[in-house]
N, CA, C and O atoms as a DFTB+ gen file, in Angstrom:
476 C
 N C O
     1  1     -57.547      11.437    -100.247
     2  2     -57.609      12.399     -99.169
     3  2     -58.690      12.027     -98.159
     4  3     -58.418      12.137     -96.963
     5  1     -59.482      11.743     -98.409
     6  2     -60.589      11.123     -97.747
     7  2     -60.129      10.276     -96.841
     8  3     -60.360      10.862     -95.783
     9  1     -59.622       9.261     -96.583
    10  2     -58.875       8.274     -96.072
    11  2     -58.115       8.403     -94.999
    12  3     -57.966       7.790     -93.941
    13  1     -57.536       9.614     -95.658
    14  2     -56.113      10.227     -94.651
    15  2     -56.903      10.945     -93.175
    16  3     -57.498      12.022     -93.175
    17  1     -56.759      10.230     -92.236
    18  2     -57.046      10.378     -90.850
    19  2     -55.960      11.054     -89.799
    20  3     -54.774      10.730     -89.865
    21  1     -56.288      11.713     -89.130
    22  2     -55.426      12.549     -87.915
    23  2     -56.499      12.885     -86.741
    24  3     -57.727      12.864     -86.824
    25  1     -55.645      13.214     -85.574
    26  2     -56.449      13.864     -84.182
    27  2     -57.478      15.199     -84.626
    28  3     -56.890      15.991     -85.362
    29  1     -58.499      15.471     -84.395
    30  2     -59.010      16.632     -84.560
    31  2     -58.478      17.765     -83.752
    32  3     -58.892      18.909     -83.932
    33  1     -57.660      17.503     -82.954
    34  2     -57.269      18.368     -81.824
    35  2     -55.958      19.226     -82.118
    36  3     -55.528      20.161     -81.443
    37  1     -55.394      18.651     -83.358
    38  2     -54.449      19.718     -84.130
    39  2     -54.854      20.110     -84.801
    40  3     -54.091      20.941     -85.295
    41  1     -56.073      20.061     -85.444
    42  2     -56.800      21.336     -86.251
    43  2     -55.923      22.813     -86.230
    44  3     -55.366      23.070     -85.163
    45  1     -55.809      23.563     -87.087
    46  2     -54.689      25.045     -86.835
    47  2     -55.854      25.645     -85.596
    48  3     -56.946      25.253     -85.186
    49  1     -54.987      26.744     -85.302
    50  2     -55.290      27.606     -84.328
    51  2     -55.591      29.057     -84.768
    52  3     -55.089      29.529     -85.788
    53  1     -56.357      29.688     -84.031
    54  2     -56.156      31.333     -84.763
    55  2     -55.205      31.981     -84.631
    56  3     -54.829      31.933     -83.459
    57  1     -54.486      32.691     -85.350
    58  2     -52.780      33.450     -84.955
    59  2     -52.025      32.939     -85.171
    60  3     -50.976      33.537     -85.408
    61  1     -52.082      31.189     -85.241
    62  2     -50.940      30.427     -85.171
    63  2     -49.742      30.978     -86.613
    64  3     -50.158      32.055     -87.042
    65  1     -48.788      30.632     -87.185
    66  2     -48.178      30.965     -87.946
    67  2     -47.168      29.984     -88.810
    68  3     -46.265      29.742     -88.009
    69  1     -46.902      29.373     -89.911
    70  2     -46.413      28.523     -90.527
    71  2     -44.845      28.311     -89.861
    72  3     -44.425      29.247     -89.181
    73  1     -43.957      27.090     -90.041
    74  2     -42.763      26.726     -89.983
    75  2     -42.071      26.083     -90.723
    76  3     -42.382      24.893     -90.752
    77  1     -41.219      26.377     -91.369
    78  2     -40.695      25.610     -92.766
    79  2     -39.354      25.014     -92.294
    80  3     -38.617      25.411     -91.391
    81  1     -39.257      24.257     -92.892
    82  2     -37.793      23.546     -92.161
    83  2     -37.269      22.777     -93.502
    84  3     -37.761      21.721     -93.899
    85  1     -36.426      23.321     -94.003
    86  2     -35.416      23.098     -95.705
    87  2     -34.670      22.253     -95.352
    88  3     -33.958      23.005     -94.687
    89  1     -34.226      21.319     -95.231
    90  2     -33.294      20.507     -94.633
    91  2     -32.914      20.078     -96.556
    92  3     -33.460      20.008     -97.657
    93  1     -31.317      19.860     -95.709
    94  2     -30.540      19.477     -97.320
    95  2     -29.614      20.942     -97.751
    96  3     -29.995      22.091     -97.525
    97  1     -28.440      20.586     -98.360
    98  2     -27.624      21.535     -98.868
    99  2     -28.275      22.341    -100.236
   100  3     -28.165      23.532    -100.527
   101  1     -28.794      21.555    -100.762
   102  2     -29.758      22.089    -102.135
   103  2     -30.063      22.862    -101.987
   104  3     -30.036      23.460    -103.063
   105  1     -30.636      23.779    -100.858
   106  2     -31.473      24.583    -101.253
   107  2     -30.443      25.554    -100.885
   108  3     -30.494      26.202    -101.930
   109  1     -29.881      25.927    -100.449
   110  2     -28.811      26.604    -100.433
   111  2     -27.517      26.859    -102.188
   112  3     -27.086      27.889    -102.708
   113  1     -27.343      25.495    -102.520
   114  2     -26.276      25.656    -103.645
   115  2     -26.341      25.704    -104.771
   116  3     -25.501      26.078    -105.589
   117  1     -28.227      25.001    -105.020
   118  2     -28.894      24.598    -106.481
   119  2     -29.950      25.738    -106.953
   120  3     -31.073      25.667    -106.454
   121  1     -29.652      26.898    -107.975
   122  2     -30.524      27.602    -107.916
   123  2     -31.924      27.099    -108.008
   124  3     -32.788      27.508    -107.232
   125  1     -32.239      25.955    -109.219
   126  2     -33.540      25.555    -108.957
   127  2     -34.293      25.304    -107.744
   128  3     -35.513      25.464    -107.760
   129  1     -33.775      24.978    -106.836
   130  2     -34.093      24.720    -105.321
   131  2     -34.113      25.959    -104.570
   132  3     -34.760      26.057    -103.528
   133  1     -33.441      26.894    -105.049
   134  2     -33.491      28.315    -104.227
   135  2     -34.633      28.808    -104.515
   136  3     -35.316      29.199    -103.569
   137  1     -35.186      28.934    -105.943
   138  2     -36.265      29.454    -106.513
   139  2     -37.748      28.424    -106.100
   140  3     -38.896      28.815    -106.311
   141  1     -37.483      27.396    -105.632
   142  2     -38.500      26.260    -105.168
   143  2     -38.678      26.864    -103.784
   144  3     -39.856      27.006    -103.457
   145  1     -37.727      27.266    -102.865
   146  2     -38.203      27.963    -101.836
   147  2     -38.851      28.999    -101.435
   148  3     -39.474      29.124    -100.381
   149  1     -38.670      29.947    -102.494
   150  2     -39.141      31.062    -102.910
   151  2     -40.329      30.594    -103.161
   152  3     -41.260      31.046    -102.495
   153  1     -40.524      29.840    -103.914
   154  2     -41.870      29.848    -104.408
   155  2     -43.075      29.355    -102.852
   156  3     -44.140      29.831    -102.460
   157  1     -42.085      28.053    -102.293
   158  2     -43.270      27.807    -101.106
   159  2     -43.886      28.982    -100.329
   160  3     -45.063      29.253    -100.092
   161  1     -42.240      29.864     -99.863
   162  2     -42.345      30.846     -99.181
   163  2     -43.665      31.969     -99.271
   164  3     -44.259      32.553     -98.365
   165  1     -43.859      32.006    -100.811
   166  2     -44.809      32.671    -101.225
   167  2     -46.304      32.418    -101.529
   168  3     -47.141      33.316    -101.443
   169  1     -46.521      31.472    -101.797
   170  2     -47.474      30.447    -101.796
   171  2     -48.297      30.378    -100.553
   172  3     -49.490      30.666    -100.448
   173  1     -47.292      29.856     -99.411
   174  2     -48.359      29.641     -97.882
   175  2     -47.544      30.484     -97.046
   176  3     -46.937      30.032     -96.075
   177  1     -47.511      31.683     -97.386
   178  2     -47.667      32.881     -96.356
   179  2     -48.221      32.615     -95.345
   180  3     -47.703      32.225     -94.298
   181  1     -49.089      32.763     -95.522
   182  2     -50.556      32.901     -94.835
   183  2     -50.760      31.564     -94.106
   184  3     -51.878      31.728     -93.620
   185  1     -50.365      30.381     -93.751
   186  2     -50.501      29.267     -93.750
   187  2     -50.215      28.921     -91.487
   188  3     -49.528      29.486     -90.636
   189  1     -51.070      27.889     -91.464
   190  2     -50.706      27.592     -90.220
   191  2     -50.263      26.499     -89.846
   192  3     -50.744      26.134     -88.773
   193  1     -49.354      25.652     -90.410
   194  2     -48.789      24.887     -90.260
   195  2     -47.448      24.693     -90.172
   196  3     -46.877      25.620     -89.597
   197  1     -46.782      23.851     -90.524
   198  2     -45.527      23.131     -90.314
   199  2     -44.967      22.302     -91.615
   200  3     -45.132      21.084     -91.548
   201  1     -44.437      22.726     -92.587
   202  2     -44.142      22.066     -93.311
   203  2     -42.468      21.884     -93.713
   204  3     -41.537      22.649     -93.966
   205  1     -42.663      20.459     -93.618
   206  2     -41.191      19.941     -94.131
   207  2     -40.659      19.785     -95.443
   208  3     -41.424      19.150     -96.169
   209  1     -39.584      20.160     -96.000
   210  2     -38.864      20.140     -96.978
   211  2     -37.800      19.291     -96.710
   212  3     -37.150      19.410     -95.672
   213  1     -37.529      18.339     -97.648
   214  2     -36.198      17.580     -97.465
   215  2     -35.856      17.032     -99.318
   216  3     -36.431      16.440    -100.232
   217  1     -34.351      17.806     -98.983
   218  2     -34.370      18.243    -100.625
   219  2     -32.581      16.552    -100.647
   220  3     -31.461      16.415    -100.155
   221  1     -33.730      15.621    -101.735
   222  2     -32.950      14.518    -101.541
   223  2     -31.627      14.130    -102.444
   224  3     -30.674      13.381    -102.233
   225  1     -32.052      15.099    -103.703
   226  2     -30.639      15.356    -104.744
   227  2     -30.935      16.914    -105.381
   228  3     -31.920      17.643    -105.262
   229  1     -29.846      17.072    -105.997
   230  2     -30.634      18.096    -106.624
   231  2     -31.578      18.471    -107.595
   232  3     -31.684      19.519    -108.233
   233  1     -32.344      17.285    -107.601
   234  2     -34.061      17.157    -108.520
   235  2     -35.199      16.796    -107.987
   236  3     -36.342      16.939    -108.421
   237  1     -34.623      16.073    -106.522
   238  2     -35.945      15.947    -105.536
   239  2     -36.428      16.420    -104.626
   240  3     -35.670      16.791    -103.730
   241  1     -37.639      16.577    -104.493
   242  2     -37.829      17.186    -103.101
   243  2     -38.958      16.602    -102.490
   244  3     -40.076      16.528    -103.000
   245  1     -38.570      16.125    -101.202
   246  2     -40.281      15.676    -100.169
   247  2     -40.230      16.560     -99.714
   248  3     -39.320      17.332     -99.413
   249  1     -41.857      16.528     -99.552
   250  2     -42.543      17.646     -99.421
   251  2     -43.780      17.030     -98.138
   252  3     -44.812      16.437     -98.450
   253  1     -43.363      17.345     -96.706
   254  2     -44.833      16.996     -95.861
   255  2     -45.310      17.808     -95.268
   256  3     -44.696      18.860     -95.089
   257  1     -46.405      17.636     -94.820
   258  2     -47.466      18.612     -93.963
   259  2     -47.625      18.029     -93.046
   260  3     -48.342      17.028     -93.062
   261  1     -46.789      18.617     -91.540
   262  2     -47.110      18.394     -90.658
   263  2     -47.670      19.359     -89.150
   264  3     -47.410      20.558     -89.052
   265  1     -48.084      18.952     -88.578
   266  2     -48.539      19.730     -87.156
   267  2     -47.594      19.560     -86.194
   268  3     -46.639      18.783     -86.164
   269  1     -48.010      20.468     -85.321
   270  2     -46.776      20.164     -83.943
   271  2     -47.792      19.941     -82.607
   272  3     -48.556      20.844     -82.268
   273  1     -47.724      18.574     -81.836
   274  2     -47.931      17.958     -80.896
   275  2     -47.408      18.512     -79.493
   276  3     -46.258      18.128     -79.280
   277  1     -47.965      19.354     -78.420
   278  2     -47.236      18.839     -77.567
   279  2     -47.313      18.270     -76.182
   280  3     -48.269      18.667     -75.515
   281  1     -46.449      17.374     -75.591
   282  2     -46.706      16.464     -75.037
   283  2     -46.873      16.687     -73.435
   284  3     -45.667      16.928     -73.473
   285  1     -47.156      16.811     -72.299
   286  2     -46.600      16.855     -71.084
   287  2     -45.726      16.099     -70.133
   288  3     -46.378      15.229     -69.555
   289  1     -44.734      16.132     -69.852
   290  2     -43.775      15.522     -69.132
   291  2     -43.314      15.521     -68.038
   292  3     -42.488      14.681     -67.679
   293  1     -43.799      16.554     -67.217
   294  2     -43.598      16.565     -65.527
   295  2     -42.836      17.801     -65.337
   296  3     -42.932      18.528     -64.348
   297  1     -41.820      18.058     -66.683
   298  2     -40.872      19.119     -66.364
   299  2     -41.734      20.535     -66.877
   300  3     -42.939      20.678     -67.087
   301  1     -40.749      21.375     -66.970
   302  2     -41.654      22.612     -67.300
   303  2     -41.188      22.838     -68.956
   304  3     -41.538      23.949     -69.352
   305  1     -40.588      22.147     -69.831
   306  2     -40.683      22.150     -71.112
   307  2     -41.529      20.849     -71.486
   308  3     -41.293      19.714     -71.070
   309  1     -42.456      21.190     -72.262
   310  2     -43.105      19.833     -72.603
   311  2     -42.316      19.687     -74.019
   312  3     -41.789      20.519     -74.758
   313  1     -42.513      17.763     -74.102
   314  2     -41.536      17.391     -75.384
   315  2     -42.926      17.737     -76.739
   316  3     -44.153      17.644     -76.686
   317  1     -41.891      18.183     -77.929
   318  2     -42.411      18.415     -79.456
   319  2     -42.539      17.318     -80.201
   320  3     -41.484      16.697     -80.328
   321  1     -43.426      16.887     -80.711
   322  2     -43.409      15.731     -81.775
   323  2     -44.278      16.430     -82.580
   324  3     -45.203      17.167     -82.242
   325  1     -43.657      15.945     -84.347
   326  2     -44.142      16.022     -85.648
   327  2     -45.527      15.089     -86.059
   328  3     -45.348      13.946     -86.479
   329  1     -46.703      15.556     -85.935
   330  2     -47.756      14.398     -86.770
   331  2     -48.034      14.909     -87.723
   332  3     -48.242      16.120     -87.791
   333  1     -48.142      13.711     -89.178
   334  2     -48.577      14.501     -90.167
   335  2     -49.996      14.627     -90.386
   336  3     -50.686      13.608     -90.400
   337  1     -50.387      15.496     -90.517
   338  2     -51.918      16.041     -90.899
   339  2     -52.265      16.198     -92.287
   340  3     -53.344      16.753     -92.497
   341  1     -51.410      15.735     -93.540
   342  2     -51.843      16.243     -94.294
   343  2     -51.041      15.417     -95.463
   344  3     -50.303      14.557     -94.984
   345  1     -51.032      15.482     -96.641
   346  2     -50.714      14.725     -97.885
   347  2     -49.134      15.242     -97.791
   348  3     -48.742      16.324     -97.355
   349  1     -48.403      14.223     -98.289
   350  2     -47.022      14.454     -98.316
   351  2     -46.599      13.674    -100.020
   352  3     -46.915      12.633    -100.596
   353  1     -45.715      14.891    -100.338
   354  2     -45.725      14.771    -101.790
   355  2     -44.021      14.526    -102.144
   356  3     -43.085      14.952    -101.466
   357  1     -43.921      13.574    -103.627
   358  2     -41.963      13.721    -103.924
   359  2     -42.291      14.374    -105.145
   360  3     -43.002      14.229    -106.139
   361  1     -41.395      15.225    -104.596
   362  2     -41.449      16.387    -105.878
   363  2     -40.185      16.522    -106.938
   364  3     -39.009      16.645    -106.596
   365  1     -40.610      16.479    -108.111
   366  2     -38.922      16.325    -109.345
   367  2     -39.367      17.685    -109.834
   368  3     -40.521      18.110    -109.899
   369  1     -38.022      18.406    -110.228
   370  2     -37.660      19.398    -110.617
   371  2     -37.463      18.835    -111.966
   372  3     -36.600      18.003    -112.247
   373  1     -38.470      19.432    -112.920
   374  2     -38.034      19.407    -114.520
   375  2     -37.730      20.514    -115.295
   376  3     -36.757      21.174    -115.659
   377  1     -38.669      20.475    -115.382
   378  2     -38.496      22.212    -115.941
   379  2     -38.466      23.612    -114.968
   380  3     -38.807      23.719    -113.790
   381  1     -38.105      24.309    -115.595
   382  2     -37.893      25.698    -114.934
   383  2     -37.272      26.774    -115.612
   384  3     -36.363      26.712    -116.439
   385  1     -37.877      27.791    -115.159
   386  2     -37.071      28.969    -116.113
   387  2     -37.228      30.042    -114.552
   388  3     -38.273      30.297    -113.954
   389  1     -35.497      30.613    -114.131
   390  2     -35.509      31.640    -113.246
   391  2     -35.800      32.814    -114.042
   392  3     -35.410      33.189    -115.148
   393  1     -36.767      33.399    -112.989
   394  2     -37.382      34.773    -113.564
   395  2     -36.144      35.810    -113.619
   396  3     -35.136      35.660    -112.928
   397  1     -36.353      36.969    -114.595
   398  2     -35.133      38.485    -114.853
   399  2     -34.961      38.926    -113.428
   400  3     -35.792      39.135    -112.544
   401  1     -33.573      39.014    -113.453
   402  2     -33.125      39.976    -112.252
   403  2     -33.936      41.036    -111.423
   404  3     -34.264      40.969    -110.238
   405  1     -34.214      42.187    -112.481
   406  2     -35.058      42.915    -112.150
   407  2     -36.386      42.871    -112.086
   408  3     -36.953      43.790    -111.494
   409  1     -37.012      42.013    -112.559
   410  2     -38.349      41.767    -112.277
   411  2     -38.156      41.055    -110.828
   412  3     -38.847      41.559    -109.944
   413  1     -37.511      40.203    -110.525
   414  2     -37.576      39.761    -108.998
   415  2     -36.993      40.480    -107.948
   416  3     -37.176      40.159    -106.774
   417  1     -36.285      41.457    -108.298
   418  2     -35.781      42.527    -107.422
   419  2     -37.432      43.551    -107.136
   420  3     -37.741      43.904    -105.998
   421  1     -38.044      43.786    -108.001
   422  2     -39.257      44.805    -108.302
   423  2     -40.401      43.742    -106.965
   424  3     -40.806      43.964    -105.824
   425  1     -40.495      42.913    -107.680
   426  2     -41.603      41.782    -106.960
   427  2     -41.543      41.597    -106.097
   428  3     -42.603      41.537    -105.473
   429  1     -40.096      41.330    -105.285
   430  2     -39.490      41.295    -103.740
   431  2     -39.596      42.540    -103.133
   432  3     -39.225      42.686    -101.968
   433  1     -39.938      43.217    -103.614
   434  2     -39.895      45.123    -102.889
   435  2     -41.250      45.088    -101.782
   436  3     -42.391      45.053    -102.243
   437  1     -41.074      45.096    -100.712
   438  2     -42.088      45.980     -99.926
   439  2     -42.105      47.123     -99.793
   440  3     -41.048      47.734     -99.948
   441  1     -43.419      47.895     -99.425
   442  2     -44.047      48.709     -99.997
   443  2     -43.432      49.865     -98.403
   444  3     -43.334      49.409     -97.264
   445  1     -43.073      51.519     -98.834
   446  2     -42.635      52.425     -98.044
   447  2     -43.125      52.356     -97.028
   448  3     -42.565      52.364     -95.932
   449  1     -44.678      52.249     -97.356
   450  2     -45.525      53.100     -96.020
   451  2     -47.182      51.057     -95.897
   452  3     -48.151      50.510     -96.423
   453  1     -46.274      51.015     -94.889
   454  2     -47.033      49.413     -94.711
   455  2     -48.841      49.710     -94.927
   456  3     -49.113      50.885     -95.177
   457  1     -49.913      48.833     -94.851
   458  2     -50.989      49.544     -94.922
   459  2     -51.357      49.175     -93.338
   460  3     -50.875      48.167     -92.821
   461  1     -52.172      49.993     -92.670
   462  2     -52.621      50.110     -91.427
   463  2     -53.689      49.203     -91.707
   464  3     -54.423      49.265     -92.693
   465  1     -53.760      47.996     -90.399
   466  2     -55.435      47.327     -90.132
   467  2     -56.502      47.996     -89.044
   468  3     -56.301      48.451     -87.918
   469  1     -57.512      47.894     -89.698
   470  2     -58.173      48.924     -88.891
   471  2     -58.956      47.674     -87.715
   472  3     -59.352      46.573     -88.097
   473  1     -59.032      48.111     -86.438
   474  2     -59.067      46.542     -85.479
   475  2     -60.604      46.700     -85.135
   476  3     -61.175      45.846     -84.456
């Protein structure tokens, strides 16, 4: 990790907000992979980045961390490019056990009355 070098100038931002991008039928048809999404999903909530998923059979998965660049071009959309900022991992699905129906129905529940932030 030490090693691994990037621009300081994509450092996250305050407010900014994560982007996940699942690419691959897997995660859609393979429950293990459904429950792998779930899990990122939950994991980096909170997260300000960009991370890629690319699910390569149904036992692999790359996994990168990237930022979003953007560029100026003269027009009034500037072009997007992907840099990675961060360790990129291949991930094998071995084991697993999907959690009870109802316990993930219970766990997935948000709450009636949201809690207020006080500013």
């Amino acid at each position: 990790m030490k090693d691994f070098l990037y621009d300081k100038k994509l450092a996250p931002r305050v407010g900014s907000k994560p982007l996940f991008s699942f690419i691959g039928e897997g995660f859609e048809s393979v429950e293990e992979l459904k429950h792998l999404k779930e899990v990122f999903f939950r994991v980096v909530q909170r997260g300000d980045r960009v991370y890629v998923c690319i699910a390569a059979s149904s036992k692999t998965v790359f996994f990168t961390h990237c930022a979003l660049r953007l560029k100026r071009l003269g027009t009034v959309v500037p072009r997007m490019e992907l840099v990675e900022v961060g360790p990129s991992m291949d991930l094998v699905v071995r084991r697993h056990r999907l959690p009870d129906q109802g316990l993930t129905k219970q766990a997935m529940r948000n709450s009636i009355h949201p809690n207020k932030k006080k500013v």
